[in-house]
PDB file with one MODEL, atoms N, CA, C and O in Angstrom:
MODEL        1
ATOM      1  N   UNK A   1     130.289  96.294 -29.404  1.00  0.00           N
ATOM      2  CA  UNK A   1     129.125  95.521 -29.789  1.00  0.00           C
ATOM      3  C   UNK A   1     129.561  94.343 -30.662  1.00  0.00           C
ATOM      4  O   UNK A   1     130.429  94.310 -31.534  1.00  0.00           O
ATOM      5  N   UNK A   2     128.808  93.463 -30.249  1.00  0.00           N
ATOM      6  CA  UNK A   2     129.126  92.072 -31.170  1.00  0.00           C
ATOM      7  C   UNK A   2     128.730  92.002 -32.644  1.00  0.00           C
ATOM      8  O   UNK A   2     127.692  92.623 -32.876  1.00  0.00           O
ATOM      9  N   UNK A   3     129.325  91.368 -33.769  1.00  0.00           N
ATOM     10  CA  UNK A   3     128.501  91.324 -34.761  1.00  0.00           C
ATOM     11  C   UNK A   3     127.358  90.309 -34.444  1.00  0.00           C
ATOM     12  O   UNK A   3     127.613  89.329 -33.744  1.00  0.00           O
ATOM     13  N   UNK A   4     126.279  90.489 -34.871  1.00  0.00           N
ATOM     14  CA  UNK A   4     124.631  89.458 -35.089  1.00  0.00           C
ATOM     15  C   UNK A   4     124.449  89.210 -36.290  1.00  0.00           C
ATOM     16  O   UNK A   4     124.286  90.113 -37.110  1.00  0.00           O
ATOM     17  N   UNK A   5     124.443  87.866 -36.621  1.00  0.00           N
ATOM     18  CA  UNK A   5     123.676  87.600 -37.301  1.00  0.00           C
ATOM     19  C   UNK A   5     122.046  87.939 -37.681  1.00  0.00           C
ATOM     20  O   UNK A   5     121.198  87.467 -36.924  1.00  0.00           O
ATOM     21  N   UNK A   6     121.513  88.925 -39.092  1.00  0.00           N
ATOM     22  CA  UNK A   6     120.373  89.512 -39.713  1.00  0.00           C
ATOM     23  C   UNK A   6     119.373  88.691 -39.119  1.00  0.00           C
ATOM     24  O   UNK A   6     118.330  89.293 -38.865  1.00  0.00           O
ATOM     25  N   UNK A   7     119.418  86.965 -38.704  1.00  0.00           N
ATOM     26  CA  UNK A   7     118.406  86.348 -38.241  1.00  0.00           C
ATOM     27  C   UNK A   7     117.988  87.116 -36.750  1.00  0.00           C
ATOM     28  O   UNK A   7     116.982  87.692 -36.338  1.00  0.00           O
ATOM     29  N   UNK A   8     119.228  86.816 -36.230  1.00  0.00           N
ATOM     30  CA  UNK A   8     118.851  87.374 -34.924  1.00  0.00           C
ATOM     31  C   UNK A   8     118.982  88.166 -34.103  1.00  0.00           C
ATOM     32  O   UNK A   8     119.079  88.071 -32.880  1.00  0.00           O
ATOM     33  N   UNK A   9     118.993  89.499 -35.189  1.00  0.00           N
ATOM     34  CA  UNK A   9     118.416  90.707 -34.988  1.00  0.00           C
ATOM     35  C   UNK A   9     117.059  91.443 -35.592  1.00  0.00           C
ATOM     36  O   UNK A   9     116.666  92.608 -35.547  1.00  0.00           O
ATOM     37  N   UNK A  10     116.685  90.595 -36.002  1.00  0.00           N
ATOM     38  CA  UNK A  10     114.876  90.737 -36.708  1.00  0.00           C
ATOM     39  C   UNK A  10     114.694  89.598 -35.670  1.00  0.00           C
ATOM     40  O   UNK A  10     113.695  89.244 -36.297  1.00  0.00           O
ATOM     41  N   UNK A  11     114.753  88.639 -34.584  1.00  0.00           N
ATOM     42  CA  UNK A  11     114.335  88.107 -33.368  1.00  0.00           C
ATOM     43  C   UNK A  11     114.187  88.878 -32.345  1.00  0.00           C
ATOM     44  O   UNK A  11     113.144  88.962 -31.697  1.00  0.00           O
ATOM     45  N   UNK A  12     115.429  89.622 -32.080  1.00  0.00           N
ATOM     46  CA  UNK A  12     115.782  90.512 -30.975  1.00  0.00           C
ATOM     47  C   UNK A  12     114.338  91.681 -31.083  1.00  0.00           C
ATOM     48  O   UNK A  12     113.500  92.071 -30.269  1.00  0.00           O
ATOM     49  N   UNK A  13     114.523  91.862 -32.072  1.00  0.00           N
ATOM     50  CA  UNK A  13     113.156  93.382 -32.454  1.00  0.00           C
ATOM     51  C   UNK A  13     112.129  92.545 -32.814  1.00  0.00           C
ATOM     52  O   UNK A  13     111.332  93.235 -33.449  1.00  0.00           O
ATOM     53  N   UNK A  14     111.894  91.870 -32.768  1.00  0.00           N
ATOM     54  CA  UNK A  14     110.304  91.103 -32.360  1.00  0.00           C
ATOM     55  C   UNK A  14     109.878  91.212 -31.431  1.00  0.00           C
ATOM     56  O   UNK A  14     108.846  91.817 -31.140  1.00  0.00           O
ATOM     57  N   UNK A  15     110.873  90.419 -30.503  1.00  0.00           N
ATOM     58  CA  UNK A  15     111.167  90.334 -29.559  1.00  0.00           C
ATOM     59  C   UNK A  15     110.435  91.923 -28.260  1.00  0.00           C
ATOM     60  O   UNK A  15     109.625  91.865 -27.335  1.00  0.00           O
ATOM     61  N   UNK A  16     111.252  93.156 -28.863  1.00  0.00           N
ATOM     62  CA  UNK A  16     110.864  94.087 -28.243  1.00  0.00           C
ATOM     63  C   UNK A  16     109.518  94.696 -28.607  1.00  0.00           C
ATOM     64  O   UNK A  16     108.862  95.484 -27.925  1.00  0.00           O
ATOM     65  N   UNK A  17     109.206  94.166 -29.863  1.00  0.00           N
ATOM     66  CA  UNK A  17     108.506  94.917 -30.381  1.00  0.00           C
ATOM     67  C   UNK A  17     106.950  94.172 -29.755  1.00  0.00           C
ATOM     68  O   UNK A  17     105.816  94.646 -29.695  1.00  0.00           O
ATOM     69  N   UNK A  18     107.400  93.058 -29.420  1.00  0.00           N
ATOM     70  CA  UNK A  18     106.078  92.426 -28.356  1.00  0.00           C
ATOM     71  C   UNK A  18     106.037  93.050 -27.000  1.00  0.00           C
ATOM     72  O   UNK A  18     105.167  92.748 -26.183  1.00  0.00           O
ATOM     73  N   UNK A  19     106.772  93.730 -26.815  1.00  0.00           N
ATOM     74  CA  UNK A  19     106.485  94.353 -25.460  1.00  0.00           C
ATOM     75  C   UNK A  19     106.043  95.543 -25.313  1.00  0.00           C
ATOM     76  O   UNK A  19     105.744  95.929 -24.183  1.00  0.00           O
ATOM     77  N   UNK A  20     105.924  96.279 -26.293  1.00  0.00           N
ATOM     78  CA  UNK A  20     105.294  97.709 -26.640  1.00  0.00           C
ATOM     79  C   UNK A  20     103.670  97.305 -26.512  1.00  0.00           C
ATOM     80  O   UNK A  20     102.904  96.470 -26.992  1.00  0.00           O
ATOM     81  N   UNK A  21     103.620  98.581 -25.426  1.00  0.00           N
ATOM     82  CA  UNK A  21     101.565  98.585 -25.129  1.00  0.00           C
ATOM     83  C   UNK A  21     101.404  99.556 -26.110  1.00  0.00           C
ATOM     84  O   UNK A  21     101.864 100.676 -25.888  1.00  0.00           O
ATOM     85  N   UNK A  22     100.781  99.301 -27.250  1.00  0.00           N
ATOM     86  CA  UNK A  22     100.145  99.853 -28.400  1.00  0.00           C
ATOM     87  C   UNK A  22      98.760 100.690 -27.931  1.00  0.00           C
ATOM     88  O   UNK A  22      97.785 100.140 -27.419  1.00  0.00           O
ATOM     89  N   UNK A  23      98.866 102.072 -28.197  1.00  0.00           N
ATOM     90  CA  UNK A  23      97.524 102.704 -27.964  1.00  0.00           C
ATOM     91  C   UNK A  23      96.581 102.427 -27.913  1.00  0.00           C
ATOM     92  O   UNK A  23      96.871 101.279 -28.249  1.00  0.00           O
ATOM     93  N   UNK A  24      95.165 102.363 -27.745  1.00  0.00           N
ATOM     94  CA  UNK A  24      93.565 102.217 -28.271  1.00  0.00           C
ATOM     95  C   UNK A  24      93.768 103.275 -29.235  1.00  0.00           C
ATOM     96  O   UNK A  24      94.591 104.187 -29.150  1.00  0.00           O
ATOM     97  N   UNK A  25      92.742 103.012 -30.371  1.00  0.00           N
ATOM     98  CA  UNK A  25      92.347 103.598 -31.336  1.00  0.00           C
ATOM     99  C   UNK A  25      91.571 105.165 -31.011  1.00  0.00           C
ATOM    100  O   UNK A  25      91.630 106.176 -31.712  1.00  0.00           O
ATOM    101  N   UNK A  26      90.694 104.924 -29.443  1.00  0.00           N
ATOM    102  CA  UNK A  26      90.141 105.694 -28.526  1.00  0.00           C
ATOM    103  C   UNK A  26      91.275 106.430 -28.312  1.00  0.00           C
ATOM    104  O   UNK A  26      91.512 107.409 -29.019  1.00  0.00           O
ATOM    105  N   UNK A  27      92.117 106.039 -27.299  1.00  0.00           N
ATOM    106  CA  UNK A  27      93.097 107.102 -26.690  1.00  0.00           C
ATOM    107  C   UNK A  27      94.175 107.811 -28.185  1.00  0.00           C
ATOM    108  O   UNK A  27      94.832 108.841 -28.037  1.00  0.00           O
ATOM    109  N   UNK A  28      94.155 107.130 -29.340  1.00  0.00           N
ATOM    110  CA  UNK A  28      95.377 107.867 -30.243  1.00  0.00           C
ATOM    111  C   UNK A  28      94.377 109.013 -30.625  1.00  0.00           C
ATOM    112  O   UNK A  28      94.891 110.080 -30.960  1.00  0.00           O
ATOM    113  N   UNK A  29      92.854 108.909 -30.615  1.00  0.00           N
ATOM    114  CA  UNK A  29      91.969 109.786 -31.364  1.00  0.00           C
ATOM    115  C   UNK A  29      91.717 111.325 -30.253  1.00  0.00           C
ATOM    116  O   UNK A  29      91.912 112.502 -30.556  1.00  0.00           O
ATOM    117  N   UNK A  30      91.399 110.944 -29.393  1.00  0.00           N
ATOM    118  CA  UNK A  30      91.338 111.106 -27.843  1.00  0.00           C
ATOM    119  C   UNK A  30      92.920 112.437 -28.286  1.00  0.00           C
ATOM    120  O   UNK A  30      92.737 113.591 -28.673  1.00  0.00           O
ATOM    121  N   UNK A  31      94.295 111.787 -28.065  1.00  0.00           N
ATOM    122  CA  UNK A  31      95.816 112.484 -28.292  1.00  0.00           C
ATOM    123  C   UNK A  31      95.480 113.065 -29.198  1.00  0.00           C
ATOM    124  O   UNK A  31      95.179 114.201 -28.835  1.00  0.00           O
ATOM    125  N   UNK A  32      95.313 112.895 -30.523  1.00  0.00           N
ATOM    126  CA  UNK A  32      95.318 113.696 -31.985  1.00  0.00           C
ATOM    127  C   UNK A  32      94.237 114.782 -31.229  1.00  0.00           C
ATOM    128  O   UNK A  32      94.774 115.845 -30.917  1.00  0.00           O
ATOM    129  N   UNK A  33      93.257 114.701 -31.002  1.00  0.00           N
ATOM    130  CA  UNK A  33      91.989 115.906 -30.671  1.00  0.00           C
ATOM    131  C   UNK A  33      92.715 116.258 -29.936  1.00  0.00           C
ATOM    132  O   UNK A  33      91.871 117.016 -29.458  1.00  0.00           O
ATOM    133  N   UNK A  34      93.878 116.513 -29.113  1.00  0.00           N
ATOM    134  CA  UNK A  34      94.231 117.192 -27.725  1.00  0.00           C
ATOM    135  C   UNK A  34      95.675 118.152 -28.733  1.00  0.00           C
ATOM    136  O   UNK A  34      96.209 119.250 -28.577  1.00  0.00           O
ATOM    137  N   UNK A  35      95.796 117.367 -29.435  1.00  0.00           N
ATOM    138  CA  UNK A  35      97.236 117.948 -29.815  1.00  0.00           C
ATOM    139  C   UNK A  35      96.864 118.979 -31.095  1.00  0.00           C
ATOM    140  O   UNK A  35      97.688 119.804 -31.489  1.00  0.00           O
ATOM    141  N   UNK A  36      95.544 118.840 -31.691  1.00  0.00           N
ATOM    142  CA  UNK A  36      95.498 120.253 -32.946  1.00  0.00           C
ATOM    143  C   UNK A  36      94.731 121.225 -31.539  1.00  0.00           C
ATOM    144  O   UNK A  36      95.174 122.363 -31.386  1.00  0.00           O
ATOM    145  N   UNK A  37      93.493 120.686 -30.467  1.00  0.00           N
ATOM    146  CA  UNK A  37      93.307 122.163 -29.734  1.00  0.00           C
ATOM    147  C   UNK A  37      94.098 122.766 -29.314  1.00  0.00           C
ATOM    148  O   UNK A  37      93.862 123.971 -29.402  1.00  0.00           O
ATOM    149  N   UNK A  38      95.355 122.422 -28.683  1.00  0.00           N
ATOM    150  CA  UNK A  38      96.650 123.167 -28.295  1.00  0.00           C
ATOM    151  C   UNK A  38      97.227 123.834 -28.911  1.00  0.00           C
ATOM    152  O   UNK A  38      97.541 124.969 -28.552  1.00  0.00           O
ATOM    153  N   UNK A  39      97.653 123.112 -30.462  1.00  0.00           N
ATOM    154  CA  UNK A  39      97.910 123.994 -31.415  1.00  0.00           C
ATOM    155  C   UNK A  39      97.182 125.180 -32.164  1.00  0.00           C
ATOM    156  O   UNK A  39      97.875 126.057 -32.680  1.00  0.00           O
ATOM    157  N   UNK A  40      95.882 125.229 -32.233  1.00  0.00           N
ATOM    158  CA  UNK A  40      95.008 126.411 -32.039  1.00  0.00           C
ATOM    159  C   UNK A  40      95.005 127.653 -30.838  1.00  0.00           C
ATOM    160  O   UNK A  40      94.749 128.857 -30.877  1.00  0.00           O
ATOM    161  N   UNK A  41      95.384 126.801 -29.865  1.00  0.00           N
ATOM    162  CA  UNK A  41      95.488 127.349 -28.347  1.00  0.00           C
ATOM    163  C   UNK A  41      96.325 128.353 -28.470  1.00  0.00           C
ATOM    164  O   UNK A  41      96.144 129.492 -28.040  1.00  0.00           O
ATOM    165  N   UNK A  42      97.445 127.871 -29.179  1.00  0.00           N
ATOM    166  CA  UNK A  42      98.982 128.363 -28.587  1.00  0.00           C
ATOM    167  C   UNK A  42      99.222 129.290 -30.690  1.00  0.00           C
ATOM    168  O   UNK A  42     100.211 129.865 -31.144  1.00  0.00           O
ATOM    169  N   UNK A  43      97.832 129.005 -31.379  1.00  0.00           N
ATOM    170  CA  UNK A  43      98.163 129.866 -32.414  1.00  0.00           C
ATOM    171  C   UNK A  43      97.285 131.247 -31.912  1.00  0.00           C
ATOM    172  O   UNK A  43      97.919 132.212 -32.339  1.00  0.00           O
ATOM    173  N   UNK A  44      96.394 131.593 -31.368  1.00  0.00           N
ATOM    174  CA  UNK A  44      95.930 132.451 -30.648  1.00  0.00           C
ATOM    175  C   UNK A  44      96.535 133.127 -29.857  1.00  0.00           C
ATOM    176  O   UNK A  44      96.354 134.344 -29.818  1.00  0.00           O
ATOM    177  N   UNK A  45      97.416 132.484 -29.020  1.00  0.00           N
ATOM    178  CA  UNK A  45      97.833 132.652 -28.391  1.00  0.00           C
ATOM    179  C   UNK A  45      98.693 133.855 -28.539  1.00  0.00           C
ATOM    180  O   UNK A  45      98.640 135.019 -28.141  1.00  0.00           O
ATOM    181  N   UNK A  46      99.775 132.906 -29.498  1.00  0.00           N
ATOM    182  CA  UNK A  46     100.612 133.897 -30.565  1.00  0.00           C
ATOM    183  C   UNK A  46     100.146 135.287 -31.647  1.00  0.00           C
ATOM    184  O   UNK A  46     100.996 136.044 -32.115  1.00  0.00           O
ATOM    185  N   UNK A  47      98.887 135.406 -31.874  1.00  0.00           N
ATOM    186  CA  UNK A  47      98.697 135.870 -32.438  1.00  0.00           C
ATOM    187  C   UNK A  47      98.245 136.762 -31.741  1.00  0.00           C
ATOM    188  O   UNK A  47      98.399 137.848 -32.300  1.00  0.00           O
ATOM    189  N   UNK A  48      97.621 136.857 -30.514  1.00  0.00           N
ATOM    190  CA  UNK A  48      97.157 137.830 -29.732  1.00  0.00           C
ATOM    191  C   UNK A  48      98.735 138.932 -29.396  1.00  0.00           C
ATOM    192  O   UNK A  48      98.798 140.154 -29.530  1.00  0.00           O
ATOM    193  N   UNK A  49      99.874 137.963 -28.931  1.00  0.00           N
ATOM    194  CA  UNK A  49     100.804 139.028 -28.496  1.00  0.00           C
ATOM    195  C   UNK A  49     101.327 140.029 -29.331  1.00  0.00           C
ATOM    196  O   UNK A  49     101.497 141.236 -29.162  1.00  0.00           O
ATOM    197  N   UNK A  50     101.609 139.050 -30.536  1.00  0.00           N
ATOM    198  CA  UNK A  50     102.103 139.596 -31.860  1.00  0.00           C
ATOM    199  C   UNK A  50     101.284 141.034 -32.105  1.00  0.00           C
ATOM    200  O   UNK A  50     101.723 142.181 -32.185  1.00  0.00           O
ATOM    201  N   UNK A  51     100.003 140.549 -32.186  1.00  0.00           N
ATOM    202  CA  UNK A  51      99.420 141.901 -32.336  1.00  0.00           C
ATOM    203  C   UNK A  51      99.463 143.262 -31.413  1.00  0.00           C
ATOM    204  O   UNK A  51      99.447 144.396 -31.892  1.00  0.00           O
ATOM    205  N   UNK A  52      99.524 142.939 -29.915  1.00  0.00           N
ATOM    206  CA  UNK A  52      99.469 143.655 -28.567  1.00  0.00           C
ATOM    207  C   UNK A  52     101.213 144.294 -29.147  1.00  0.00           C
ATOM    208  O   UNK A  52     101.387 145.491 -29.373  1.00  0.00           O
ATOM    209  N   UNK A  53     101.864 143.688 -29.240  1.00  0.00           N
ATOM    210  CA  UNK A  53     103.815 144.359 -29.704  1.00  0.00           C
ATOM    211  C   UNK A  53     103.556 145.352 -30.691  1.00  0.00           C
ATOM    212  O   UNK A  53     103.783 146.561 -30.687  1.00  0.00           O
ATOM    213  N   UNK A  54     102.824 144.299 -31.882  1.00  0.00           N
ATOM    214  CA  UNK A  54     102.403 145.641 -32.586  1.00  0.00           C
ATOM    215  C   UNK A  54     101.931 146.846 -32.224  1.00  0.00           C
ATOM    216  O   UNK A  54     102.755 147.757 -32.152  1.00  0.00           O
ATOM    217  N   UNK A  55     100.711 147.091 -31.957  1.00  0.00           N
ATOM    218  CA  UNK A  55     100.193 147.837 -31.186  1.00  0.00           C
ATOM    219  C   UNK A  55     100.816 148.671 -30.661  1.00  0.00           C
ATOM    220  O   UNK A  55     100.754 149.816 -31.107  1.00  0.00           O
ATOM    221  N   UNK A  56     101.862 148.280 -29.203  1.00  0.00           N
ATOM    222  CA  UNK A  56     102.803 148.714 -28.859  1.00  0.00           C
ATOM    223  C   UNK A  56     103.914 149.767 -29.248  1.00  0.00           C
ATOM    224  O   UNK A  56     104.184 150.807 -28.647  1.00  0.00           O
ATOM    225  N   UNK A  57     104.426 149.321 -30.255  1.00  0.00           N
ATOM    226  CA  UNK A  57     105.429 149.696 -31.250  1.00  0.00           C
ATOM    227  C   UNK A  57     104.839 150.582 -31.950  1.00  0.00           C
ATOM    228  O   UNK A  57     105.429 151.662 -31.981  1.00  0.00           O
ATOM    229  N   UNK A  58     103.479 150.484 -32.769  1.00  0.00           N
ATOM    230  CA  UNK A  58     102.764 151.695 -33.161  1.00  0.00           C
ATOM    231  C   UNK A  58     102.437 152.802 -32.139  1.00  0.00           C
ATOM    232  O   UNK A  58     102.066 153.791 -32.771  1.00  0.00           O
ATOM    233  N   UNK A  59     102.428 152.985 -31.081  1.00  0.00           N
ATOM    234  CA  UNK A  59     102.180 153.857 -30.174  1.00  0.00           C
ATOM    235  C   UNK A  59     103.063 154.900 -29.861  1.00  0.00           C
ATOM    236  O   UNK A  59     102.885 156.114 -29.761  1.00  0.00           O
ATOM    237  N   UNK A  60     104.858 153.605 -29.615  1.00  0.00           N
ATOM    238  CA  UNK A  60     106.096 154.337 -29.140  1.00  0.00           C
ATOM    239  C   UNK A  60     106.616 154.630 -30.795  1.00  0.00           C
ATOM    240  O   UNK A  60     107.514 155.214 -30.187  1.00  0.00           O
ATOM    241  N   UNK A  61     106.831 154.744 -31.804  1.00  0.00           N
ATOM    242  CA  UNK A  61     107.241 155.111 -32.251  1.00  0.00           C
ATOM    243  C   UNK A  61     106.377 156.231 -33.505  1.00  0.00           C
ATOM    244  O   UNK A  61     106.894 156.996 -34.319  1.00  0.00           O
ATOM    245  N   UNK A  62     105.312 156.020 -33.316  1.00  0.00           N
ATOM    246  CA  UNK A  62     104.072 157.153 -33.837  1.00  0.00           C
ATOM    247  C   UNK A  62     103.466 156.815 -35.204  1.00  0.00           C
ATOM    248  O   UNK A  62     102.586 157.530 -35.683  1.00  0.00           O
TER     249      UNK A  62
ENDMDL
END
């Protein structure tokens, strides 16, 4: 890699940083609501087996 000059590498990342399609405010709100129900999803989830092993384990070993 070449050395750059600090000018024009804060150009270069402008540069890219104009080409990034930035979310809607809609769709990041829209992602955030999708990503804690999953995580509820998948804490249920977990918590259901956890308990069923338990269960389990209380049975086979008395």
């Amino acid at each position: 890699m070449a050395n750059k000059s600090p000018i024009q590498f804060i150009n270069e990342v402008r540069a890219e940083a104009s080409k990034v399609t930035w979310p809607s405010r809609k769709e990041t709100l829209i992602t955030t609501a999708m990503v804690f129900l999953l995580v509820i999803v998948a804490s249920i989830f977990f918590l259901v087996v956890d308990k069923a092993i338990f269960f389990m384990l209380g049975i086979l070993l008395g």
